[in-house]
PDB file of N, CA, C and O in Angstrom:
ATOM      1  N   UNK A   1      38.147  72.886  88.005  1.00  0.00           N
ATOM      2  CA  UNK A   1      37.164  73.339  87.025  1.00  0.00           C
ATOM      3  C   UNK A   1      36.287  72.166  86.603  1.00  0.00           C
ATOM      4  O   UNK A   1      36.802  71.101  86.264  1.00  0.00           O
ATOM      5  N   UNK A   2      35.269  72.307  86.616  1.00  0.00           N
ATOM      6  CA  UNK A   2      34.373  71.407  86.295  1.00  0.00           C
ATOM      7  C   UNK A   2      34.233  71.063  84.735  1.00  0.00           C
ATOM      8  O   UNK A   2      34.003  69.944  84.277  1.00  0.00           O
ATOM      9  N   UNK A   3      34.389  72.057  84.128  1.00  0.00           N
ATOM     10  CA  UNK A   3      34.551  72.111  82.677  1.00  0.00           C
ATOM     11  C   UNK A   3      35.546  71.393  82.197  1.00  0.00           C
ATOM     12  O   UNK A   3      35.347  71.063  81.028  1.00  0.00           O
ATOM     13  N   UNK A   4      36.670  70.974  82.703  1.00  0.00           N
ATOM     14  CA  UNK A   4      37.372  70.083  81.680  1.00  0.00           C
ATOM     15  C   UNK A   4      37.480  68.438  82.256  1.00  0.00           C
ATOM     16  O   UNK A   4      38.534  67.832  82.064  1.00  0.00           O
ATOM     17  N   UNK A   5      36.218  67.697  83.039  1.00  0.00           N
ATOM     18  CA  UNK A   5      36.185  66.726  83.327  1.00  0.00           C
ATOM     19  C   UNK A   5      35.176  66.285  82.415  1.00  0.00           C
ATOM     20  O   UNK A   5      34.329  67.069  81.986  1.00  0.00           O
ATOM     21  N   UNK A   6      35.209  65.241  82.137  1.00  0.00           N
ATOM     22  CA  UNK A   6      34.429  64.224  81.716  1.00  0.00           C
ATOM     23  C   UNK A   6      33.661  65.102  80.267  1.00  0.00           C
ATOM     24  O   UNK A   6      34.087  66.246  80.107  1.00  0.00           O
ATOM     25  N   UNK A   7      32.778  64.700  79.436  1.00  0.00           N
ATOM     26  CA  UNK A   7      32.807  65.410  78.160  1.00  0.00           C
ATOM     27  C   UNK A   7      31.803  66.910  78.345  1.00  0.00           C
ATOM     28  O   UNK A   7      30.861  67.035  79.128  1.00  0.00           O
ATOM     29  N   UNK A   8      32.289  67.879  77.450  1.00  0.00           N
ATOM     30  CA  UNK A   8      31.746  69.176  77.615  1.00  0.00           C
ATOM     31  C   UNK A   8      31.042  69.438  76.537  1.00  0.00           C
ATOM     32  O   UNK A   8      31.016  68.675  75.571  1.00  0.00           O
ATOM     33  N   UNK A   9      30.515  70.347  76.590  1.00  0.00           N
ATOM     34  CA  UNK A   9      28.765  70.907  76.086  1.00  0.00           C
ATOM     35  C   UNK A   9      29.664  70.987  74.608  1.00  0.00           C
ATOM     36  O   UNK A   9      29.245  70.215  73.746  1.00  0.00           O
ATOM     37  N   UNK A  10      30.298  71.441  74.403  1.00  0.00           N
ATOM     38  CA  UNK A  10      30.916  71.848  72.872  1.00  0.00           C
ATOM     39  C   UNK A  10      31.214  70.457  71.998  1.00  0.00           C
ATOM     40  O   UNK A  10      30.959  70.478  70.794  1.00  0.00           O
ATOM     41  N   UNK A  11      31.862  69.009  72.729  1.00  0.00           N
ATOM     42  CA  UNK A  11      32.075  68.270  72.556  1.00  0.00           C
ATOM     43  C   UNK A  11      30.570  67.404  72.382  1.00  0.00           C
ATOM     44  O   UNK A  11      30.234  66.825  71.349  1.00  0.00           O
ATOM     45  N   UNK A  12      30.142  67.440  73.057  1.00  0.00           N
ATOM     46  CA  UNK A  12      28.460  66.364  73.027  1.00  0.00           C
ATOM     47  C   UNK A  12      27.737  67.121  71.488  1.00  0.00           C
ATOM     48  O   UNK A  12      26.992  66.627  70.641  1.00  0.00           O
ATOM     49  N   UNK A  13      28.212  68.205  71.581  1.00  0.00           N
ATOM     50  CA  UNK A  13      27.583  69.320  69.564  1.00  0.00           C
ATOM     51  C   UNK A  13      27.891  68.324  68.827  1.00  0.00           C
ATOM     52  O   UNK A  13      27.280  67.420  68.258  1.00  0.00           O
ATOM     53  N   UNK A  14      29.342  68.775  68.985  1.00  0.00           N
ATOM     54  CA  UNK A  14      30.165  68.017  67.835  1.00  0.00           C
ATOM     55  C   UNK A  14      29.962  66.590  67.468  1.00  0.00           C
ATOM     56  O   UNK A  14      30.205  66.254  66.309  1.00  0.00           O
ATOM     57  N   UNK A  15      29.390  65.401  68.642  1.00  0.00           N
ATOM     58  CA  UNK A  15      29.406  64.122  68.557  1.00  0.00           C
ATOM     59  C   UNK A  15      27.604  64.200  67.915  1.00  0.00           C
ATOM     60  O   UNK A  15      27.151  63.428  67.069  1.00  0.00           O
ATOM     61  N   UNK A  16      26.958  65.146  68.480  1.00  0.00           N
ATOM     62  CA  UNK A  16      25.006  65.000  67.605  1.00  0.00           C
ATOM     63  C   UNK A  16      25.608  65.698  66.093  1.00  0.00           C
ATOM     64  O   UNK A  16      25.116  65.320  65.030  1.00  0.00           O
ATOM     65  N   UNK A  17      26.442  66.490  66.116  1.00  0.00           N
ATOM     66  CA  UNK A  17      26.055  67.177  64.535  1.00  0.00           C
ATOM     67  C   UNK A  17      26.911  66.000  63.709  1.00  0.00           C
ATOM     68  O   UNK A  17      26.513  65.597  62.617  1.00  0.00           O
ATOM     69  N   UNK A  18      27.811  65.621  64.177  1.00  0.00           N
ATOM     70  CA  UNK A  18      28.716  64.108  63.184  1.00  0.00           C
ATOM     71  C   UNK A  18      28.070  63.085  62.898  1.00  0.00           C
ATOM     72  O   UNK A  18      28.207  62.263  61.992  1.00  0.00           O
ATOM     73  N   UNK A  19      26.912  63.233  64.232  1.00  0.00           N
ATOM     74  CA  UNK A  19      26.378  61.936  64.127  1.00  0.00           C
ATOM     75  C   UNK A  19      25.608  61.949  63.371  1.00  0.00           C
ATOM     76  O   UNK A  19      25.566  60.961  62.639  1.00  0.00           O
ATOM     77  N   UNK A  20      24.421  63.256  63.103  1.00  0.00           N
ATOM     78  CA  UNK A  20      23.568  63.689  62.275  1.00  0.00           C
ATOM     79  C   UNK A  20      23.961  63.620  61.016  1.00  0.00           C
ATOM     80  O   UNK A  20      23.107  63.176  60.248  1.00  0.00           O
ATOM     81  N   UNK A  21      24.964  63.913  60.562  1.00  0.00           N
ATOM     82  CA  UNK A  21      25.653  63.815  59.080  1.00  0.00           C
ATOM     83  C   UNK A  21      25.421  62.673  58.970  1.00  0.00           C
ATOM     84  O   UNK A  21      24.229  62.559  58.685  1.00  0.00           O
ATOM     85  N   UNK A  22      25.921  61.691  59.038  1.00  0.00           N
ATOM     86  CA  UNK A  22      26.111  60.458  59.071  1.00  0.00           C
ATOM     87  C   UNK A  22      24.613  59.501  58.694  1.00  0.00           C
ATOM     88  O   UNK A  22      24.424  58.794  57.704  1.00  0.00           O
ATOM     89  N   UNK A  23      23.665  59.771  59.867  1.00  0.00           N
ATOM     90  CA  UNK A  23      22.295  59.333  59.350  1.00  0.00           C
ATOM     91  C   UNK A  23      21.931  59.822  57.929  1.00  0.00           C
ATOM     92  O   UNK A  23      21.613  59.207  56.911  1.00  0.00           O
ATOM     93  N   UNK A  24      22.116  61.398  58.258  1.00  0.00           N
ATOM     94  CA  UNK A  24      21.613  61.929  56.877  1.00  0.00           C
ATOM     95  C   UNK A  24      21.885  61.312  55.439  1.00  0.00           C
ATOM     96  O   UNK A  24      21.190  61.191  54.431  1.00  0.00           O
ATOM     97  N   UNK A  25      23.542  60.880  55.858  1.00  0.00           N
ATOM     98  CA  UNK A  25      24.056  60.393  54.568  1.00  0.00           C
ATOM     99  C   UNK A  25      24.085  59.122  53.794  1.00  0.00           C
ATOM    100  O   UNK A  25      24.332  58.699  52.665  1.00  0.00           O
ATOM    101  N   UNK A  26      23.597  58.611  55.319  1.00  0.00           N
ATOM    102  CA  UNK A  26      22.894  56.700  54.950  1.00  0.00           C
ATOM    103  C   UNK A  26      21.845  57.090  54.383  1.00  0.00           C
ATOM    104  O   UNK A  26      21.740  57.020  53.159  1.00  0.00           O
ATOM    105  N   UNK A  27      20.862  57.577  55.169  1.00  0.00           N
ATOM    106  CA  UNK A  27      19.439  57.739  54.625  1.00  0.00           C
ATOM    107  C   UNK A  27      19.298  58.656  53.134  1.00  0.00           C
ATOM    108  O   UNK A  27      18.182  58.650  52.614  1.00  0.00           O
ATOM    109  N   UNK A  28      20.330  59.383  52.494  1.00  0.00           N
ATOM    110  CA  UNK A  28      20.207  60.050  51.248  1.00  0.00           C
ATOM    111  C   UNK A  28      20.773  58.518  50.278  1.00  0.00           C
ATOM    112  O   UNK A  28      20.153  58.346  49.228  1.00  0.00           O
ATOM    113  N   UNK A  29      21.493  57.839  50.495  1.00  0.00           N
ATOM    114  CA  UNK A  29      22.842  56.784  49.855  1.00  0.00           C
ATOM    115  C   UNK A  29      21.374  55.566  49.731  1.00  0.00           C
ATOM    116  O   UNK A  29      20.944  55.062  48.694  1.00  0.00           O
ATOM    117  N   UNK A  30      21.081  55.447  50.540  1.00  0.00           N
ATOM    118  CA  UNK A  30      20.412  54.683  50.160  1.00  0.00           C
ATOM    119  C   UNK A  30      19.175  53.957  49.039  1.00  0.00           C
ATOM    120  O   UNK A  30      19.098  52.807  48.608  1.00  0.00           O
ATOM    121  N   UNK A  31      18.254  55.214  48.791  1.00  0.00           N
ATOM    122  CA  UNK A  31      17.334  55.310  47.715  1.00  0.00           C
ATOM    123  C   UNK A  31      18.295  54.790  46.319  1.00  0.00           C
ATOM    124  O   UNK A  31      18.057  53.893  45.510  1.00  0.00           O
ATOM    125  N   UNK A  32      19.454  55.739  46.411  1.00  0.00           N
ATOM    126  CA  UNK A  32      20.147  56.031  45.491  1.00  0.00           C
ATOM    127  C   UNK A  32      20.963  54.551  44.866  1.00  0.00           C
ATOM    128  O   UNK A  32      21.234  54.244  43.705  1.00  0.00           O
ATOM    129  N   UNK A  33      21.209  53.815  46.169  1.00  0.00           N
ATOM    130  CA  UNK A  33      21.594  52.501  45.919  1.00  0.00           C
ATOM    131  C   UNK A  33      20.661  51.692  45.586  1.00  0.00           C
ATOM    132  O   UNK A  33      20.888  50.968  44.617  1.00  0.00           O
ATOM    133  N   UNK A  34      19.666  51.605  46.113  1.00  0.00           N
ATOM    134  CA  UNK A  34      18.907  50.310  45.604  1.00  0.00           C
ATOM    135  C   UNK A  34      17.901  50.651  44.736  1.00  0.00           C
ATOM    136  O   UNK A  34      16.875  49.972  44.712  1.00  0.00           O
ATOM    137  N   UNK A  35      18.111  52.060  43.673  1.00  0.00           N
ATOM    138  CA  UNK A  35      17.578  51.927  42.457  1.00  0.00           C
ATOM    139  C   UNK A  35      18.782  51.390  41.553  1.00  0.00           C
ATOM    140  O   UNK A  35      18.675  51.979  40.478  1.00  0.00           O
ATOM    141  N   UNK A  36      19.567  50.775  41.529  1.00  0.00           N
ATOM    142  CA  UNK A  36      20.255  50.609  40.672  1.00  0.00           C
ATOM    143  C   UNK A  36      20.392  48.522  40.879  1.00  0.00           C
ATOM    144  O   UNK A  36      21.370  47.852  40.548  1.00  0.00           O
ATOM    145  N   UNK A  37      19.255  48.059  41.422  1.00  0.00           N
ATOM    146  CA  UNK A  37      18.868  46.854  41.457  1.00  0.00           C
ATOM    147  C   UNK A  37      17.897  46.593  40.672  1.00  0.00           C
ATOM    148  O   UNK A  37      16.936  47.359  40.585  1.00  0.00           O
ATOM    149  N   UNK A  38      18.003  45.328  39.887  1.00  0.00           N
ATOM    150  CA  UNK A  38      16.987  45.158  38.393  1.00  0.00           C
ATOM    151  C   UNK A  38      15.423  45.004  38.902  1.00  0.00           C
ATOM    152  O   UNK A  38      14.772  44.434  39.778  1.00  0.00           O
ATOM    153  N   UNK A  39      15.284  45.714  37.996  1.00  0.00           N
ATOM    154  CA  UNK A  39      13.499  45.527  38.132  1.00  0.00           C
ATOM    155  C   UNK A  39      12.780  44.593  38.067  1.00  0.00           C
ATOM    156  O   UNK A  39      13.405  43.573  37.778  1.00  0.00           O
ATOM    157  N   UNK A  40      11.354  44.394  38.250  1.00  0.00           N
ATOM    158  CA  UNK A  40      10.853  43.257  38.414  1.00  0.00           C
ATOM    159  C   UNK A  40      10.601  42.285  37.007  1.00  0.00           C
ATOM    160  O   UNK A  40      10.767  41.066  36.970  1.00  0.00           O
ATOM    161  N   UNK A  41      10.310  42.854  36.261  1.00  0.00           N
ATOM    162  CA  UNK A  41      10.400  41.906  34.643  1.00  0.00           C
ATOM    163  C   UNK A  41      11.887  41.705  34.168  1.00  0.00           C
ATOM    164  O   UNK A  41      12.097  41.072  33.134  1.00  0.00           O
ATOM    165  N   UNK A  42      12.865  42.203  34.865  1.00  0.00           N
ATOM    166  CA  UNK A  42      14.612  41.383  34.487  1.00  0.00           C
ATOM    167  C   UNK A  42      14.102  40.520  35.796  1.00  0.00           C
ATOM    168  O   UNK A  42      13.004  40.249  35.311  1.00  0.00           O
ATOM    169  N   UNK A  43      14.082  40.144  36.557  1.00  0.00           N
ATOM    170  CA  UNK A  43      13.835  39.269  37.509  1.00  0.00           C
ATOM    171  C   UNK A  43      13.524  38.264  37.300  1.00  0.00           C
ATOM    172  O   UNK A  43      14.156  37.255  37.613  1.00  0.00           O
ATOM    173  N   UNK A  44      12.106  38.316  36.519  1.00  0.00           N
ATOM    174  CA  UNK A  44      11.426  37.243  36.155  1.00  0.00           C
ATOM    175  C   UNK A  44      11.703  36.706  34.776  1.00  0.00           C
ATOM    176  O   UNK A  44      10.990  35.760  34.442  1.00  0.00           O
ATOM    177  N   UNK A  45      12.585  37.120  33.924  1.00  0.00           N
ATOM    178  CA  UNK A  45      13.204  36.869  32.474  1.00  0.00           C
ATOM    179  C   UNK A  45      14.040  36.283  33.063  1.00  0.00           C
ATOM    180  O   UNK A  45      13.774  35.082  33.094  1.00  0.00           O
ATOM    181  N   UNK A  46      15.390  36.657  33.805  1.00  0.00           N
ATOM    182  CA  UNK A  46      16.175  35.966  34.277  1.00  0.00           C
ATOM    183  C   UNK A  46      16.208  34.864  34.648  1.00  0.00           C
ATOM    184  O   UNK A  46      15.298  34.667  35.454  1.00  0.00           O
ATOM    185  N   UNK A  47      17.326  33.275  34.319  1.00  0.00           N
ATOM    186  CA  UNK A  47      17.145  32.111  34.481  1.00  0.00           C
ATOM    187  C   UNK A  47      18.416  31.779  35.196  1.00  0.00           C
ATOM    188  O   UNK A  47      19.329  32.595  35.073  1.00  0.00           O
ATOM    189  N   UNK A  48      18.643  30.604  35.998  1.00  0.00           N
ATOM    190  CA  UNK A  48      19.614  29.820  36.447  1.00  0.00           C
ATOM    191  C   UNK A  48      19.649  28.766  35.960  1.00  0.00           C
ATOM    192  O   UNK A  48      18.687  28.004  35.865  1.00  0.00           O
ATOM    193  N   UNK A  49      21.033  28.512  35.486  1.00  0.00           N
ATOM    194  CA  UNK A  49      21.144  27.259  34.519  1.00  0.00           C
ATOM    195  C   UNK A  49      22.345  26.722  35.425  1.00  0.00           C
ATOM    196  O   UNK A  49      23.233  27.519  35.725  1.00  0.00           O
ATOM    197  N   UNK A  50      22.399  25.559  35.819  1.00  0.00           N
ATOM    198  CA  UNK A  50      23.752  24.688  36.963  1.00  0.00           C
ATOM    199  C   UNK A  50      23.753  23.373  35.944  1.00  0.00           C
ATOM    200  O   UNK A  50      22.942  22.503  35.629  1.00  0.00           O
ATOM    201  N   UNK A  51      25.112  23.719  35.611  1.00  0.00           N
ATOM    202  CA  UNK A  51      25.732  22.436  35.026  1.00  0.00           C
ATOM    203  C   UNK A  51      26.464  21.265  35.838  1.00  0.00           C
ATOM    204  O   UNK A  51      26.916  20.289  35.239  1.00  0.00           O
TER     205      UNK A  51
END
């Protein structure tokens, strides 16, 4: 049977739709993460002091 060699049509779904999640869920995570990095006037208030 040709069907159970090497990967099958049901299996190659499963590896685009997992994979698709996955982008989706970087690309949603992300916005979401780097609004929670200080804005540009805490930036520039902000000082480094090395003793």
């Amino acid at each position: 049977m040709a069907e159970s060699e090497g990967v099958r049509r049901r299996d190659f779904i499963n590896i685009a739709a997992v994979s698709t999640a996955g982008v989706g869920g970087v690309v949603t995570l992300l916005p979401l993460i780097s609004q929670m990095a200080p804005s540009a006037d805490v930036l520039a208030e902000s000082s480094t002091e090395v003793d």
